[in-house]
C-alpha positions as MATLAB code, in Angstrom:
seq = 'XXXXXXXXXXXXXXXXXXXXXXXXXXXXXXXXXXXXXXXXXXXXXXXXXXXXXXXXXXXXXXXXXXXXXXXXXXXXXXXXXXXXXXXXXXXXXXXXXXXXXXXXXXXXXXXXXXXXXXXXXXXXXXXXXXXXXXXXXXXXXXXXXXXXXXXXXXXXXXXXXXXXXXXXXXXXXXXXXX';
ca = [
       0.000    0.000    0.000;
       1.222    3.233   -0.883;
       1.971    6.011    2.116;
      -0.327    9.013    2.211;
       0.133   12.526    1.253;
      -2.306   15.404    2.437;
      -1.779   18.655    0.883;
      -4.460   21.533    2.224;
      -5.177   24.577    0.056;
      -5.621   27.162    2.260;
      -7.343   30.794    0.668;
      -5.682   33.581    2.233;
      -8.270   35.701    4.596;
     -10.385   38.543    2.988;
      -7.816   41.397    2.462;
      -9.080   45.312    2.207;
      -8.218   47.270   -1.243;
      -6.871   50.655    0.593;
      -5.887   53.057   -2.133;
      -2.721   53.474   -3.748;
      -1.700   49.944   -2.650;
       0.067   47.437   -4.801;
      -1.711   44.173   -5.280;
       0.814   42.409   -3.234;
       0.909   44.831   -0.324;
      -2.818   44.408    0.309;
      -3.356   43.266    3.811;
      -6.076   41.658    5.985;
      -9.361   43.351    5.733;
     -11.228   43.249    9.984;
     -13.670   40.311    8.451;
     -10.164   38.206    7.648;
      -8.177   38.956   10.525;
     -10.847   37.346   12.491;
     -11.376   34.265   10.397;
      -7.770   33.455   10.086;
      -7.910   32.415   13.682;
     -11.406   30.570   13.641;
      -9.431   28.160   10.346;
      -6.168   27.861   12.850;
      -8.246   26.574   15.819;
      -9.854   24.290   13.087;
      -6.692   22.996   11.566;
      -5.162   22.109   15.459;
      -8.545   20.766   16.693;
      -8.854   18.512   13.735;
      -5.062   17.666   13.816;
      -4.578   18.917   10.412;
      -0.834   19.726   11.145;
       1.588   20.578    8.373;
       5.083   19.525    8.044;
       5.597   22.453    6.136;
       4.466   25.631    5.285;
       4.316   27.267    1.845;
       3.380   31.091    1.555;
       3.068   33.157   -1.271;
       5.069   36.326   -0.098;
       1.922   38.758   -0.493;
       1.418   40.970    2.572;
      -2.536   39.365    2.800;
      -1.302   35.643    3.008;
       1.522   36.341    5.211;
      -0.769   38.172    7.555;
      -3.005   34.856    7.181;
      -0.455   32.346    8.482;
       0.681   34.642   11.149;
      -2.636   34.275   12.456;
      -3.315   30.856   11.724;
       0.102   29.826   13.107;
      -0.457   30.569   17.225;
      -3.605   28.156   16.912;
      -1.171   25.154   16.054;
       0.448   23.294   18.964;
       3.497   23.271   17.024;
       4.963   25.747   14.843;
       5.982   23.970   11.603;
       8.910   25.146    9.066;
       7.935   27.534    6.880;
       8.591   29.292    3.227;
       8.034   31.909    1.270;
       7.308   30.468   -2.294;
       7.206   33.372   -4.558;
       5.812   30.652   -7.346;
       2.577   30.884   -5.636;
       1.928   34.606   -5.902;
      -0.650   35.593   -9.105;
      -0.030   31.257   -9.977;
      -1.904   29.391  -12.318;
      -3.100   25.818  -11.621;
       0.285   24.662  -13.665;
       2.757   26.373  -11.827;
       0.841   25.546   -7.827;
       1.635   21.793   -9.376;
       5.115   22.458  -10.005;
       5.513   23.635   -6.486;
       3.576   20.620   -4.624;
       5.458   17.939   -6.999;
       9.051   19.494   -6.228;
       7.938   19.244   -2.744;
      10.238   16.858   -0.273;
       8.628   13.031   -0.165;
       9.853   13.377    3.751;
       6.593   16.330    4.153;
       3.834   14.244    4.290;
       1.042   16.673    4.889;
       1.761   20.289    2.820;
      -0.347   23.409    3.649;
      -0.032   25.911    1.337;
      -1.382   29.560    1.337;
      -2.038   31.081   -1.408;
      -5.071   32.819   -3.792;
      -7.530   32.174   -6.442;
      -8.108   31.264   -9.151;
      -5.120   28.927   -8.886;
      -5.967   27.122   -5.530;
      -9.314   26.242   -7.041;
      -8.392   25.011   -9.995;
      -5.649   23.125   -8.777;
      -8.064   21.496   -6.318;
     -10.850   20.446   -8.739;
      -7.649   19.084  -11.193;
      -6.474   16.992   -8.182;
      -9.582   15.968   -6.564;
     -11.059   13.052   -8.678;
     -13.320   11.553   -5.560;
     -14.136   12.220   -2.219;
     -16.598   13.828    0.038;
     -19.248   14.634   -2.446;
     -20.854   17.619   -0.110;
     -17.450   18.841    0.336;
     -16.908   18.959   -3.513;
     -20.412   20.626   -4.420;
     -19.469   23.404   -2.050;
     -16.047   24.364   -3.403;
     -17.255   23.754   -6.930;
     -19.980   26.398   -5.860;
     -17.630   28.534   -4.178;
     -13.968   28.669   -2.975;
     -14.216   31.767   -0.320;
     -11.578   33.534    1.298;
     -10.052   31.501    3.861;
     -11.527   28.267    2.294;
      -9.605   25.457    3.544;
      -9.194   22.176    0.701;
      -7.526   19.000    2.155;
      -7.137   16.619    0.050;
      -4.904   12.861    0.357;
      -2.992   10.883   -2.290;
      -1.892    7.160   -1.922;
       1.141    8.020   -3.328;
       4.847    7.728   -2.324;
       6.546   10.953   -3.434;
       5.071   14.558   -4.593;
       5.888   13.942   -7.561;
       3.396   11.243   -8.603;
       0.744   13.651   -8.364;
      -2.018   12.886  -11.303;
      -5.064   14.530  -12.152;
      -7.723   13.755  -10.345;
      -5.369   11.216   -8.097;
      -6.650   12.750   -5.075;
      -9.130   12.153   -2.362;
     -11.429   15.799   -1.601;
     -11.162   14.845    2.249;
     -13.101   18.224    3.433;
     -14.148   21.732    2.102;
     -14.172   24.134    5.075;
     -14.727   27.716    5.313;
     -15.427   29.919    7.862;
     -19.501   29.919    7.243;
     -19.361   26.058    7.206;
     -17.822   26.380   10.510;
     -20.916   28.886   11.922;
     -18.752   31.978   11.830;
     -19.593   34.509    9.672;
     -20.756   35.322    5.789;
     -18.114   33.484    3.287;
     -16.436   35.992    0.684;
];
């Protein structure tokens, strides 16, 4: 039997659009810097724990994991992956396939429409609830995990995956998704 991988898409939080400000230096709008923490207490009390971290180095997602990470009993490496900024579904592959076989669950943190797309490429069966909603919607903060029977990152195949959950912060009773 092959081991498992788990790689979790994680939308940054809903960022504000202040004037004059650079796509990249957007931060966390109030409604995201309180769900960031409601998808952190998620991740530990569902011991979703990643091995490693990979961040697109916008200010919104960084501002994401720093709230995410104080909810996790441990504080797992972490990267800036400048691949994952303004990344199409092609590239996000690239990324997760060059990843180390040793990580066995990946969280990544990044934007749409690449985390979406990547997820419905990857996610051939699974949780068929969990699948409607992201197909309908993948919010801010919206939180993919999905698992592979595979040995190393770089067997990843189209729709190889397993859509374990689709979580956002509405599906978890706090607040409007956006």
């Amino acid at each position: 039997m092959a081991a498992m991988r788990r790689l979790m898409l994680l939308r940054h939080a809903k960022s504000a659009w202040p004037a004059n400000t650079a796509d990249r230096d957007r931060p966390l709008a109030t409604r995201g810097r309180e769900a960031a923490p409601v998808m952190g207490r998620y991740l530990a009390e569902e011991l979703l724990l990643p091995d490693l971290v990979l961040i697109s180095p916008a200010k919104r997602t960084a501002e994401t994991w720093e709230l995410v990470k104080p909810m996790l009993p441990e504080k797992p490496p972490t990267q800036f992956e400048a691949r994952i900024y303004e990344a199409s579904r092609e590239r996000l592959l690239k990324v997760v396939q060059e990843t180390d076989p040793g990580v066995r669950t990946l969280l990544m943190i990044g934007h749409n429409p690449g985390f979406e797309e990547l997820a419905t490429k990857l996610a051939g069966h699974g949780d068929r609830y969990a699948a409607a909603r992201m197909a309908q919607k993948y919010p801010t903060c919206g939180l993919a995990v999905i698992d592979f029977s595979i040995e190393d990152w770089r067997d990843l195949a189209a729709q190889g995956g397993r859509l374990d959950r689709f979580v956002t912060p509405a599906s978890l009773g706090e607040g409007p998704d956006e």
